[in-house]
KEKE-3310 file (N, C-alpha, C; in steps of 0.2 Angstrom, whole numbers, plus 5000, padded with zeros to 4 digits):
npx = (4811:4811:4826:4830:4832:4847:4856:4870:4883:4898:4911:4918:4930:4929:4938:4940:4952:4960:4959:4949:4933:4923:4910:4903:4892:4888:4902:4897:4884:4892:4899:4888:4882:4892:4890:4896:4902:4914:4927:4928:4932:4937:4923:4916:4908:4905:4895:4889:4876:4863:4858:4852:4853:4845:4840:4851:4854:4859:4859:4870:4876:4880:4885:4885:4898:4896:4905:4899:4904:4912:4914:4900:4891:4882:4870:4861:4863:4877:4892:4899:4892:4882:4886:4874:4863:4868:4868:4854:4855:4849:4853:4854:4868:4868:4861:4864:4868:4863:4859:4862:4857:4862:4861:4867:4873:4879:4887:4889:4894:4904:4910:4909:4906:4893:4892:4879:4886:4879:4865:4848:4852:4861:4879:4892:4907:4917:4930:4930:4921:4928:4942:4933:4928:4940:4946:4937:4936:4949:4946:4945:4935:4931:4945:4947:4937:4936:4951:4963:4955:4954:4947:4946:4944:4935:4945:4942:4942:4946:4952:4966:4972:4971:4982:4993:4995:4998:5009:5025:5029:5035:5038:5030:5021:5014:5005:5000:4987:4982:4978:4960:4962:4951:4947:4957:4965:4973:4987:4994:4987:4995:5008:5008:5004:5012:5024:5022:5017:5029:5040:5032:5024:5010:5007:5013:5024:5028:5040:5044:5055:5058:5071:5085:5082:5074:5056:5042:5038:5025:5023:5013:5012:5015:5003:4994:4996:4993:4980:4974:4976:4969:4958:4964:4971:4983:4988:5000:5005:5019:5023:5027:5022:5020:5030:5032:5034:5020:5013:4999:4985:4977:4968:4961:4952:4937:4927:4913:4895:4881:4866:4852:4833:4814:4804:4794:4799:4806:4818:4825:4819:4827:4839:4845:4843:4856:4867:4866:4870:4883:4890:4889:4900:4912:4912:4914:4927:4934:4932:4940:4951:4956:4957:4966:4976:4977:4980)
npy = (4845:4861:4869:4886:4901:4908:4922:4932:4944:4955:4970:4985:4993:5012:5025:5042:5051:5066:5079:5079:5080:5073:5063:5050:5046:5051:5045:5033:5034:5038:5030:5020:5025:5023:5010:4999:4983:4973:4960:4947:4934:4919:4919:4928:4942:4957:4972:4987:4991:4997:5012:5018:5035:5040:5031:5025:5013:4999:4988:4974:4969:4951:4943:4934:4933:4926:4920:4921:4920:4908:4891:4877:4865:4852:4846:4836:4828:4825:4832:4842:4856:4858:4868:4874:4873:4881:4893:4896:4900:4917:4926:4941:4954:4962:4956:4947:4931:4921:4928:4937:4945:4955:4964:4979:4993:5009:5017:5031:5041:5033:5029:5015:5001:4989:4972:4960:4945:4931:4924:4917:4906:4908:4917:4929:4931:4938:4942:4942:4955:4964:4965:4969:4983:4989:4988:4998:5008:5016:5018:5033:5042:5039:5042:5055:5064:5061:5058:5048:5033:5023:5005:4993:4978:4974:4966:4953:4956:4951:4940:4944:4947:4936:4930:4937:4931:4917:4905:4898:4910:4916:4927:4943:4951:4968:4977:4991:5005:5020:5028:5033:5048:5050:5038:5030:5036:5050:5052:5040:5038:5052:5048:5037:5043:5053:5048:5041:5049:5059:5051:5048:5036:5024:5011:5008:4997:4986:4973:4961:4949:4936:4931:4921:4903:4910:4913:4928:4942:4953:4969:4981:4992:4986:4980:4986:4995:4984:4982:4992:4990:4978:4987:4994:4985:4972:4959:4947:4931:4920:4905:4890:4878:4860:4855:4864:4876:4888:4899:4914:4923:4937:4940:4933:4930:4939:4951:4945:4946:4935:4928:4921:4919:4916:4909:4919:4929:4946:4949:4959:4967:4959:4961:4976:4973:4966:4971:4985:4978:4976:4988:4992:4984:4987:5002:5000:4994:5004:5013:5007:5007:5022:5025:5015:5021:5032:5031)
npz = (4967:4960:4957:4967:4956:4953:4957:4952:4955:4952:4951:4942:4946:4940:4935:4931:4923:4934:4927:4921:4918:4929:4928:4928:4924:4911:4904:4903:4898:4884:4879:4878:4866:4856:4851:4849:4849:4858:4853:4867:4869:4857:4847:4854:4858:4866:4874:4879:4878:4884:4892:4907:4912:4922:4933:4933:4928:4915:4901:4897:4884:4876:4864:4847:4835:4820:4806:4790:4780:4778:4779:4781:4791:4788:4796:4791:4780:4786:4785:4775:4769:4751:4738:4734:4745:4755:4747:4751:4761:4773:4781:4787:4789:4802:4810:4826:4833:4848:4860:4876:4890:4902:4917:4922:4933:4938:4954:4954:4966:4970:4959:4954:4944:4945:4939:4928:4932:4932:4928:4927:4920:4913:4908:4913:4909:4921:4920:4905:4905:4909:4900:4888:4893:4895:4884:4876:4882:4877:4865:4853:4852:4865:4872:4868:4874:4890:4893:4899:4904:4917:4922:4932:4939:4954:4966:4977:4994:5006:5000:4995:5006:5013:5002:5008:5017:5017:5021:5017:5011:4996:4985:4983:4972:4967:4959:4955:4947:4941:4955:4964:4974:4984:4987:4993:5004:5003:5006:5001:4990:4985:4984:4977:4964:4963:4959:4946:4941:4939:4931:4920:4920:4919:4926:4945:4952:4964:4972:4980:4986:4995:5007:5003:5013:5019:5023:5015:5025:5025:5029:5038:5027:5015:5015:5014:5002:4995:4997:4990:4979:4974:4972:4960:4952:4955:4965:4966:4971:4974:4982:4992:4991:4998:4993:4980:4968:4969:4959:4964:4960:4962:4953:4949:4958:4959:4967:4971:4972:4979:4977:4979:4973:4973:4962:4958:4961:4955:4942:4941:4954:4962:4957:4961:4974:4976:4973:4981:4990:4987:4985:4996:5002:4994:4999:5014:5015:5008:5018:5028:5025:5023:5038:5042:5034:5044:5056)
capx = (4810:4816:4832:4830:4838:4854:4861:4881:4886:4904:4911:4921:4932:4931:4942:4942:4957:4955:4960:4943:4926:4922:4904:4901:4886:4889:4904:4895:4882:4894:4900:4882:4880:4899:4885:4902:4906:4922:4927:4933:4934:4933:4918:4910:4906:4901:4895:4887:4869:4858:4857:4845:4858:4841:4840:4860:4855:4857:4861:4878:4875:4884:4883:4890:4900:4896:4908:4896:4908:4917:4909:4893:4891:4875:4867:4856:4871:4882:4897:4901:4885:4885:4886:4866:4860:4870:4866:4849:4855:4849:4856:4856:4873:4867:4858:4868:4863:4867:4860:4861:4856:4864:4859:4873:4874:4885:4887:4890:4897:4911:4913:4909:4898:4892:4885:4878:4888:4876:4858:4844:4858:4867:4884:4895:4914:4918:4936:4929:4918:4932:4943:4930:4928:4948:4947:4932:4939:4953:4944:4948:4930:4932:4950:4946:4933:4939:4957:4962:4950:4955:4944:4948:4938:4937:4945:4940:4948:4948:4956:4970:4973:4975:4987:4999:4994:5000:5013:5031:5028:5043:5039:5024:5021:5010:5004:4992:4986:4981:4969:4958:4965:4945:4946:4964:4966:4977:4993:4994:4987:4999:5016:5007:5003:5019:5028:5018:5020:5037:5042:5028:5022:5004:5007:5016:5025:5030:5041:5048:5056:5063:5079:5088:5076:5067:5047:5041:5031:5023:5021:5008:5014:5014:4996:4990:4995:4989:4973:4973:4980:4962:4954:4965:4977:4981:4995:5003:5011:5023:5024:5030:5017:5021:5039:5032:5032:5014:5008:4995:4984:4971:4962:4958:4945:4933:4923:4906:4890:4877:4857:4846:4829:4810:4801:4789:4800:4806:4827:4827:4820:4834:4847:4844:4843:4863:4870:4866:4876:4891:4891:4893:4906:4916:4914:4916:4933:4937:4933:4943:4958:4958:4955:4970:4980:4979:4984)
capy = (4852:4864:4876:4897:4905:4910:4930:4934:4952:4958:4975:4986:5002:5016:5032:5047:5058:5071:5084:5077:5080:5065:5062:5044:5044:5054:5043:5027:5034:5038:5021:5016:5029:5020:5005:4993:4977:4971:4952:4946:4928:4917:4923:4929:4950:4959:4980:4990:4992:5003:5013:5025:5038:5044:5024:5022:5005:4999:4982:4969:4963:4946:4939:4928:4934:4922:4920:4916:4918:4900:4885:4876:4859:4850:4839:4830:4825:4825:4834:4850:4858:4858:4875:4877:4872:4887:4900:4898:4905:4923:4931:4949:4952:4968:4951:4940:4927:4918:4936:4937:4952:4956:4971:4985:4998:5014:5020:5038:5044:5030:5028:5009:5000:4982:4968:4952:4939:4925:4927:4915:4900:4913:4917:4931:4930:4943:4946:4947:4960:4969:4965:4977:4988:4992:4992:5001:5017:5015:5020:5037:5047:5044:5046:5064:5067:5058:5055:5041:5032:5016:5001:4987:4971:4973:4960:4950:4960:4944:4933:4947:4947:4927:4931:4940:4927:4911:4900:4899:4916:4919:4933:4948:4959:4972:4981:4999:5009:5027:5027:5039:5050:5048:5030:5025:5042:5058:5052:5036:5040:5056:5045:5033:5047:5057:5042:5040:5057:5062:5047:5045:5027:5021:5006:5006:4990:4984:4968:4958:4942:4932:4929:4913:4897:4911:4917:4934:4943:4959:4973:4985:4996:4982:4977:4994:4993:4979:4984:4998:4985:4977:4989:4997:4984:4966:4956:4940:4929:4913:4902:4885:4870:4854:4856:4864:4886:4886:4907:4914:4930:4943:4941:4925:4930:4946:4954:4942:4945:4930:4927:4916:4920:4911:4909:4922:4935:4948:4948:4965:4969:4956:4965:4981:4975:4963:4977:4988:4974:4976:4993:4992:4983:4994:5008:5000:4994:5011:5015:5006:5010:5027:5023:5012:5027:5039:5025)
capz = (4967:4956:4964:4963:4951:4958:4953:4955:4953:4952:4950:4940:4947:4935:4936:4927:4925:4939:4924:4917:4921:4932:4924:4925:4920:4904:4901:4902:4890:4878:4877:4876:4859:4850:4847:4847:4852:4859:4854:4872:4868:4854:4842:4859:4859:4873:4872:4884:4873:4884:4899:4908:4918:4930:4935:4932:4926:4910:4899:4894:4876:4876:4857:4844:4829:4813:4799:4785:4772:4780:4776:4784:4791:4787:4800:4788:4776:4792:4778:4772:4765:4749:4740:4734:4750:4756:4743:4753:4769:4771:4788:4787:4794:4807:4814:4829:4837:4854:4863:4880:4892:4909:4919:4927:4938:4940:4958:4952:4972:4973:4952:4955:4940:4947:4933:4932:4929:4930:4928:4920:4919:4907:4914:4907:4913:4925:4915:4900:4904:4912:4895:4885:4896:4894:4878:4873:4884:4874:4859:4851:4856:4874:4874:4865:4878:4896:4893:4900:4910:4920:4925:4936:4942:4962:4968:4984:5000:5012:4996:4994:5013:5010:4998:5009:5024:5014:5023:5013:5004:4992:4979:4982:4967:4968:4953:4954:4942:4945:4959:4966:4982:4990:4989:4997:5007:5002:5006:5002:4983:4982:4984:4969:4958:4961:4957:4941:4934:4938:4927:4913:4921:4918:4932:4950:4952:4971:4971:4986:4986:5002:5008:5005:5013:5024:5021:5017:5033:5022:5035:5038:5021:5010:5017:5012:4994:4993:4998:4985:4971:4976:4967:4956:4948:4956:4968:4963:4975:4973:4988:4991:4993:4996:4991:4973:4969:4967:4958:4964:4954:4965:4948:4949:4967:4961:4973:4971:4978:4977:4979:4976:4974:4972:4954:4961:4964:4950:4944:4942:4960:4967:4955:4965:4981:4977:4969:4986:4996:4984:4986:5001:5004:4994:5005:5019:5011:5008:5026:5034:5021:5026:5045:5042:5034:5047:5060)
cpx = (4815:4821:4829:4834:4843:4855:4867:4882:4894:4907:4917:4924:4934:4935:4945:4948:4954:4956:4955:4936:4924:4913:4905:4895:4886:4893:4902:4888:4886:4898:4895:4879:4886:4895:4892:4902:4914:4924:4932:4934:4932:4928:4913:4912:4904:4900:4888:4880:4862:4858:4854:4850:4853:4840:4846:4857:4853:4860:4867:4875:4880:4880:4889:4891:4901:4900:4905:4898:4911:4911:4905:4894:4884:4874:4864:4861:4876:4889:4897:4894:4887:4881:4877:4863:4864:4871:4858:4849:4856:4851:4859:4863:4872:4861:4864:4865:4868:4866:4860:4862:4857:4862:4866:4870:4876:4883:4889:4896:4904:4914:4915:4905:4899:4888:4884:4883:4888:4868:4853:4850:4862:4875:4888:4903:4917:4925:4936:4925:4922:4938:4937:4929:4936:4949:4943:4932:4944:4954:4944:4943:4931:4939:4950:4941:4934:4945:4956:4959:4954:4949:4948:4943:4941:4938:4942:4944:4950:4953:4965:4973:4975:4982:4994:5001:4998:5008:5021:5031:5035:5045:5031:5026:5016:5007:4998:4993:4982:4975:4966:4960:4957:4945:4951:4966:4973:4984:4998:4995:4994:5006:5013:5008:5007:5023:5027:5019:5026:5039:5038:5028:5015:5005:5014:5018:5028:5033:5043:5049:5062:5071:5080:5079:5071:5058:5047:5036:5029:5021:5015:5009:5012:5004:4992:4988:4993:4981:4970:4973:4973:4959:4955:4974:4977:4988:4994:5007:5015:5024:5024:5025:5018:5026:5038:5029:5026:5013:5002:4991:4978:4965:4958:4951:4943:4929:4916:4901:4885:4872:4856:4839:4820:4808:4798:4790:4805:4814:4827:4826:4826:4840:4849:4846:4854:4867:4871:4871:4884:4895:4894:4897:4912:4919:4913:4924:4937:4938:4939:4951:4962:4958:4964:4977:4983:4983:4989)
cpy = (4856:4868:4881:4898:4908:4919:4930:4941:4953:4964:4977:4991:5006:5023:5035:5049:5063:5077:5086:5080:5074:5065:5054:5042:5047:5048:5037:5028:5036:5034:5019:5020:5025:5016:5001:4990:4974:4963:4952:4939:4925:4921:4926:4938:4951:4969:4982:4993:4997:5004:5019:5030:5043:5039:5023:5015:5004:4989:4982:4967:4957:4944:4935:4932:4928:4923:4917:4917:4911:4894:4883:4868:4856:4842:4834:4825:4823:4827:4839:4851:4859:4865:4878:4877:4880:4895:4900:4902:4913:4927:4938:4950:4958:4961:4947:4937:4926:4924:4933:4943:4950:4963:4973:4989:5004:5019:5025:5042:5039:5025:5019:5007:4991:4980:4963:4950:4933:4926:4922:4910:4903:4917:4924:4934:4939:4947:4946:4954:4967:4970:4972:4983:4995:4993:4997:5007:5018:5018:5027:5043:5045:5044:5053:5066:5065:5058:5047:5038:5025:5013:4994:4984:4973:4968:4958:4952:4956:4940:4938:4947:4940:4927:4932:4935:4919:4908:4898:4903:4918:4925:4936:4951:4962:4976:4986:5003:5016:5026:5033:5042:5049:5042:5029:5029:5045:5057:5048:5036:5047:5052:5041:5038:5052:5053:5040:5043:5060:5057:5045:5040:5029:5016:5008:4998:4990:4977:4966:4951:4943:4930:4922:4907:4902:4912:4925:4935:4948:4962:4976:4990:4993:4978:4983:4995:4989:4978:4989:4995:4980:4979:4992:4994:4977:4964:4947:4938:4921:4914:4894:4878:4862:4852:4860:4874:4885:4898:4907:4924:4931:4940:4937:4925:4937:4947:4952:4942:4943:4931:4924:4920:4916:4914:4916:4930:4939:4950:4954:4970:4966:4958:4970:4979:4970:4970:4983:4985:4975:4982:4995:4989:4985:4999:5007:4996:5000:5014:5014:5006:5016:5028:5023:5018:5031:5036:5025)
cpz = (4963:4961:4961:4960:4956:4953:4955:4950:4955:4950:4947:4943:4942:4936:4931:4928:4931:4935:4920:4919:4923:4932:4923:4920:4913:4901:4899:4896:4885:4876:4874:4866:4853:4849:4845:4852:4853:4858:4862:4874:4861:4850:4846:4860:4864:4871:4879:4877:4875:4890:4899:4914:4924:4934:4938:4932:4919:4910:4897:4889:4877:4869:4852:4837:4824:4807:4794:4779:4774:4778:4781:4784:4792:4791:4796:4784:4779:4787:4777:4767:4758:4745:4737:4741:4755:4752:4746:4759:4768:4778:4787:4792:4801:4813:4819:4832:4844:4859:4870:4887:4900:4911:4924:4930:4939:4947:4957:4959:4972:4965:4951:4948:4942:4940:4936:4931:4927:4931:4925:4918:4912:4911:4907:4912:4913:4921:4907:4897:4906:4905:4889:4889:4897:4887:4874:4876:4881:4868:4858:4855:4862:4877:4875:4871:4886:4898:4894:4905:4910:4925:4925:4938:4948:4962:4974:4987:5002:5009:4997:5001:5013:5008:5003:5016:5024:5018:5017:5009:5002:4990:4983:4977:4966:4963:4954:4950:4943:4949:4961:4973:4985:4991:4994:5001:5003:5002:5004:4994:4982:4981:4978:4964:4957:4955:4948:4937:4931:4933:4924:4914:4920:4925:4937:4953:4959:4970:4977:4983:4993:5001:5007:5005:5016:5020:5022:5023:5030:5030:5032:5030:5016:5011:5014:5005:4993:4991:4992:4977:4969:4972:4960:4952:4952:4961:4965:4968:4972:4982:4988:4994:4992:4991:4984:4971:4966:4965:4959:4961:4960:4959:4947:4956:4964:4966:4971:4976:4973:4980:4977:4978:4969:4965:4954:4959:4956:4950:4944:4950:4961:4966:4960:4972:4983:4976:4976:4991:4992:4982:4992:5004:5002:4999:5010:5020:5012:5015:5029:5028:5023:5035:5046:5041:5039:5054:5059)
residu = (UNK:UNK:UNK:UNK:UNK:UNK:UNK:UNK:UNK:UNK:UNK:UNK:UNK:UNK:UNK:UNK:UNK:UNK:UNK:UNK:UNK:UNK:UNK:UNK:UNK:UNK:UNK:UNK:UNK:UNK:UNK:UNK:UNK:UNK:UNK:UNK:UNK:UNK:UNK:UNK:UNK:UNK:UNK:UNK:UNK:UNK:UNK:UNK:UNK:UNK:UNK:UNK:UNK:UNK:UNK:UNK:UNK:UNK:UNK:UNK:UNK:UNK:UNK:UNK:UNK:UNK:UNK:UNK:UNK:UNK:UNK:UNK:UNK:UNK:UNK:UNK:UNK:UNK:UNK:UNK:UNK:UNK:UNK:UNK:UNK:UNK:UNK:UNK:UNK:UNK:UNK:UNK:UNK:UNK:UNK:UNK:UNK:UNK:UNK:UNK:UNK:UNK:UNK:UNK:UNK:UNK:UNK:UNK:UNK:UNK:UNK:UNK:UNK:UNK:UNK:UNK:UNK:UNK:UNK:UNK:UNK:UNK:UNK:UNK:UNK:UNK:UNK:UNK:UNK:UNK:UNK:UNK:UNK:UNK:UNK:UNK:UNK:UNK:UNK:UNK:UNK:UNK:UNK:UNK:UNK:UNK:UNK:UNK:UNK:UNK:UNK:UNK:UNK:UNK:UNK:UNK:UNK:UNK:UNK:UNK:UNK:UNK:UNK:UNK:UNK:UNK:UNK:UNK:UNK:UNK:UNK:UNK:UNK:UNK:UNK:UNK:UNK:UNK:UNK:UNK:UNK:UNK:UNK:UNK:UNK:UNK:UNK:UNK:UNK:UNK:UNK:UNK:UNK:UNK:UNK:UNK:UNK:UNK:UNK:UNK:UNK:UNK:UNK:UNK:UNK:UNK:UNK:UNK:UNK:UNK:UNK:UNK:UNK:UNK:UNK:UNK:UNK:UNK:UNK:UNK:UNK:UNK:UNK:UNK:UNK:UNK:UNK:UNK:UNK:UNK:UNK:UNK:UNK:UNK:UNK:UNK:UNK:UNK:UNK:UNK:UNK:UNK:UNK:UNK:UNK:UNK:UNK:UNK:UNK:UNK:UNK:UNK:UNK:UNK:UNK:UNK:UNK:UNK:UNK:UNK:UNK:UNK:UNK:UNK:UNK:UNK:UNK:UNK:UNK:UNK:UNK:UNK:UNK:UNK:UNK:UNK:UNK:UNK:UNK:UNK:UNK:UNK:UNK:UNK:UNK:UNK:UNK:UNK:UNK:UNK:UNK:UNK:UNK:UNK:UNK)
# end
């Protein structure tokens, strides 16, 4: 019997300046209007190619860049093609191949946008699509128009809470990049984004390392940040396993939500209905961050 196609969705945290006009949906169409591709590995491009901002749901282009000035290797000949038999090849170069379409999201209230990442036994790797997404806000029209916008891959809460739980913990280092004060509460956010401005930083770094032979015990403060670095940047631990410093990266666990669903049934409904559970776990993240703060 055949298996259901499987869906996995992952999300981005997007964050305007607050000196900006926080227009997600504008901003994401005017990404979708650059009509560019970002190489984010290899000959493999990715671009954000259409979206409907009454839906909030558009498409992930995944495609292949072809160098067809480079040579050609001819199966029949099994050998370098030789040069007539490639003065026949006519590839319009506004052609690529290798297309592959994923469908996104942008929760406009909490400036989330969730994609696929595997869909149709097509798979399109969650830090690459965060990789263009950093750089393609980078670019000069939506700097002119947004400033500087930051997006982060949500990591996994539970994995990050792991992280700090680990058993011979040496080193934490924390790393957050501007967040939002509604997200992470008012207080919490003003000491990062003071910290930030008073000294023309971009990123918040947090380091610890253990005493001697002992282990680190991260308190409730360092639990906080961490939780905040979750959405808006990442933690790294070293820790000592079977006598050997073993690194570990937040970025390596994104915040994934999985389905399976029957031949019958249609991906676009099932997108809608994952993309609703990956929302909310967001904001029930957030909750209990600001919960936590006033605690």
């Amino acid at each position: 019997m055949a298996r259901n196609p499987k869906l996995e969705v992952a999300a981005l945290n997007i964050r305007i300046p607050e000196d900006k006009d926080r227009n997600y949906d504008a901003l994401i169409s005017r990404i979708v209007g650059l009509k560019r591709g970002v190489r984010v590995y290899g000959d493999t491009y990715v671009a954000l190619s259409w979206y409907d901002p009454e839906q909030r749901i558009g498409v992930v282009s995944k495609y292949t860049e072809i160098d067809l000035g480079g040579e050609w290797f001819d199966i029949e000949e099994f050998d370098t093609a030789a040069p007539e038999k490639i003065d026949e090849i006519n590839i319009p170069g506004t052609l690529k191949p290798n297309h592959a379409r994923f469908y996104f999201s942008v929760n406009e209230d909490i400036h989330v946008l969730a994609f696929e990442t595997y869909s149709e036994s097509k798979g399109l790797s969650a830090s690459a699509f965060e990789k263009y997404m950093k750089q393609i806000l980078l670019s000069p029209p939506i700097r002119d128009e947004f400033g500087l916008v930051e997006a982060d891959l949500i990591k996994d809460y539970q994995e990050v809470e792991n992280l700090l739980s680990l058993e011979n913990l040496k080193e934490v280092k924390i790393t957050i990049r501007m967040p939002n004060p509604d997200d992470v509460g008012d207080a919490l956010a003003r000491v990062i984004e003071e910290r930030l401005k008073e000294q023309n930083a971009d990123e918040y770094v947090e380091l610890l390392r253990s005493k001697d032979s002992g282990s680190l015990n991260p308190n409730d403060r360092t639990r906080k940040l961490a939780s905040v670095a979750a959405e808006n940047g990442q933690v790294q631990t070293r820790n000592i396993e079977n006598g050997v410093m073993v690194t570990k990266d937040s970025s390596a666990s994104p915040l994934i939500e999985v389905s399976t669903y029957g031949a019958e049934d249609s991906e676009f409904v099932m997108f809608r209905g994952v993309i609703s559970k990956l929302f909310g776990r967001v904001i029930e993240a957030r909750a209990r961050a600001r919960v936590a703060e006033r605690n």
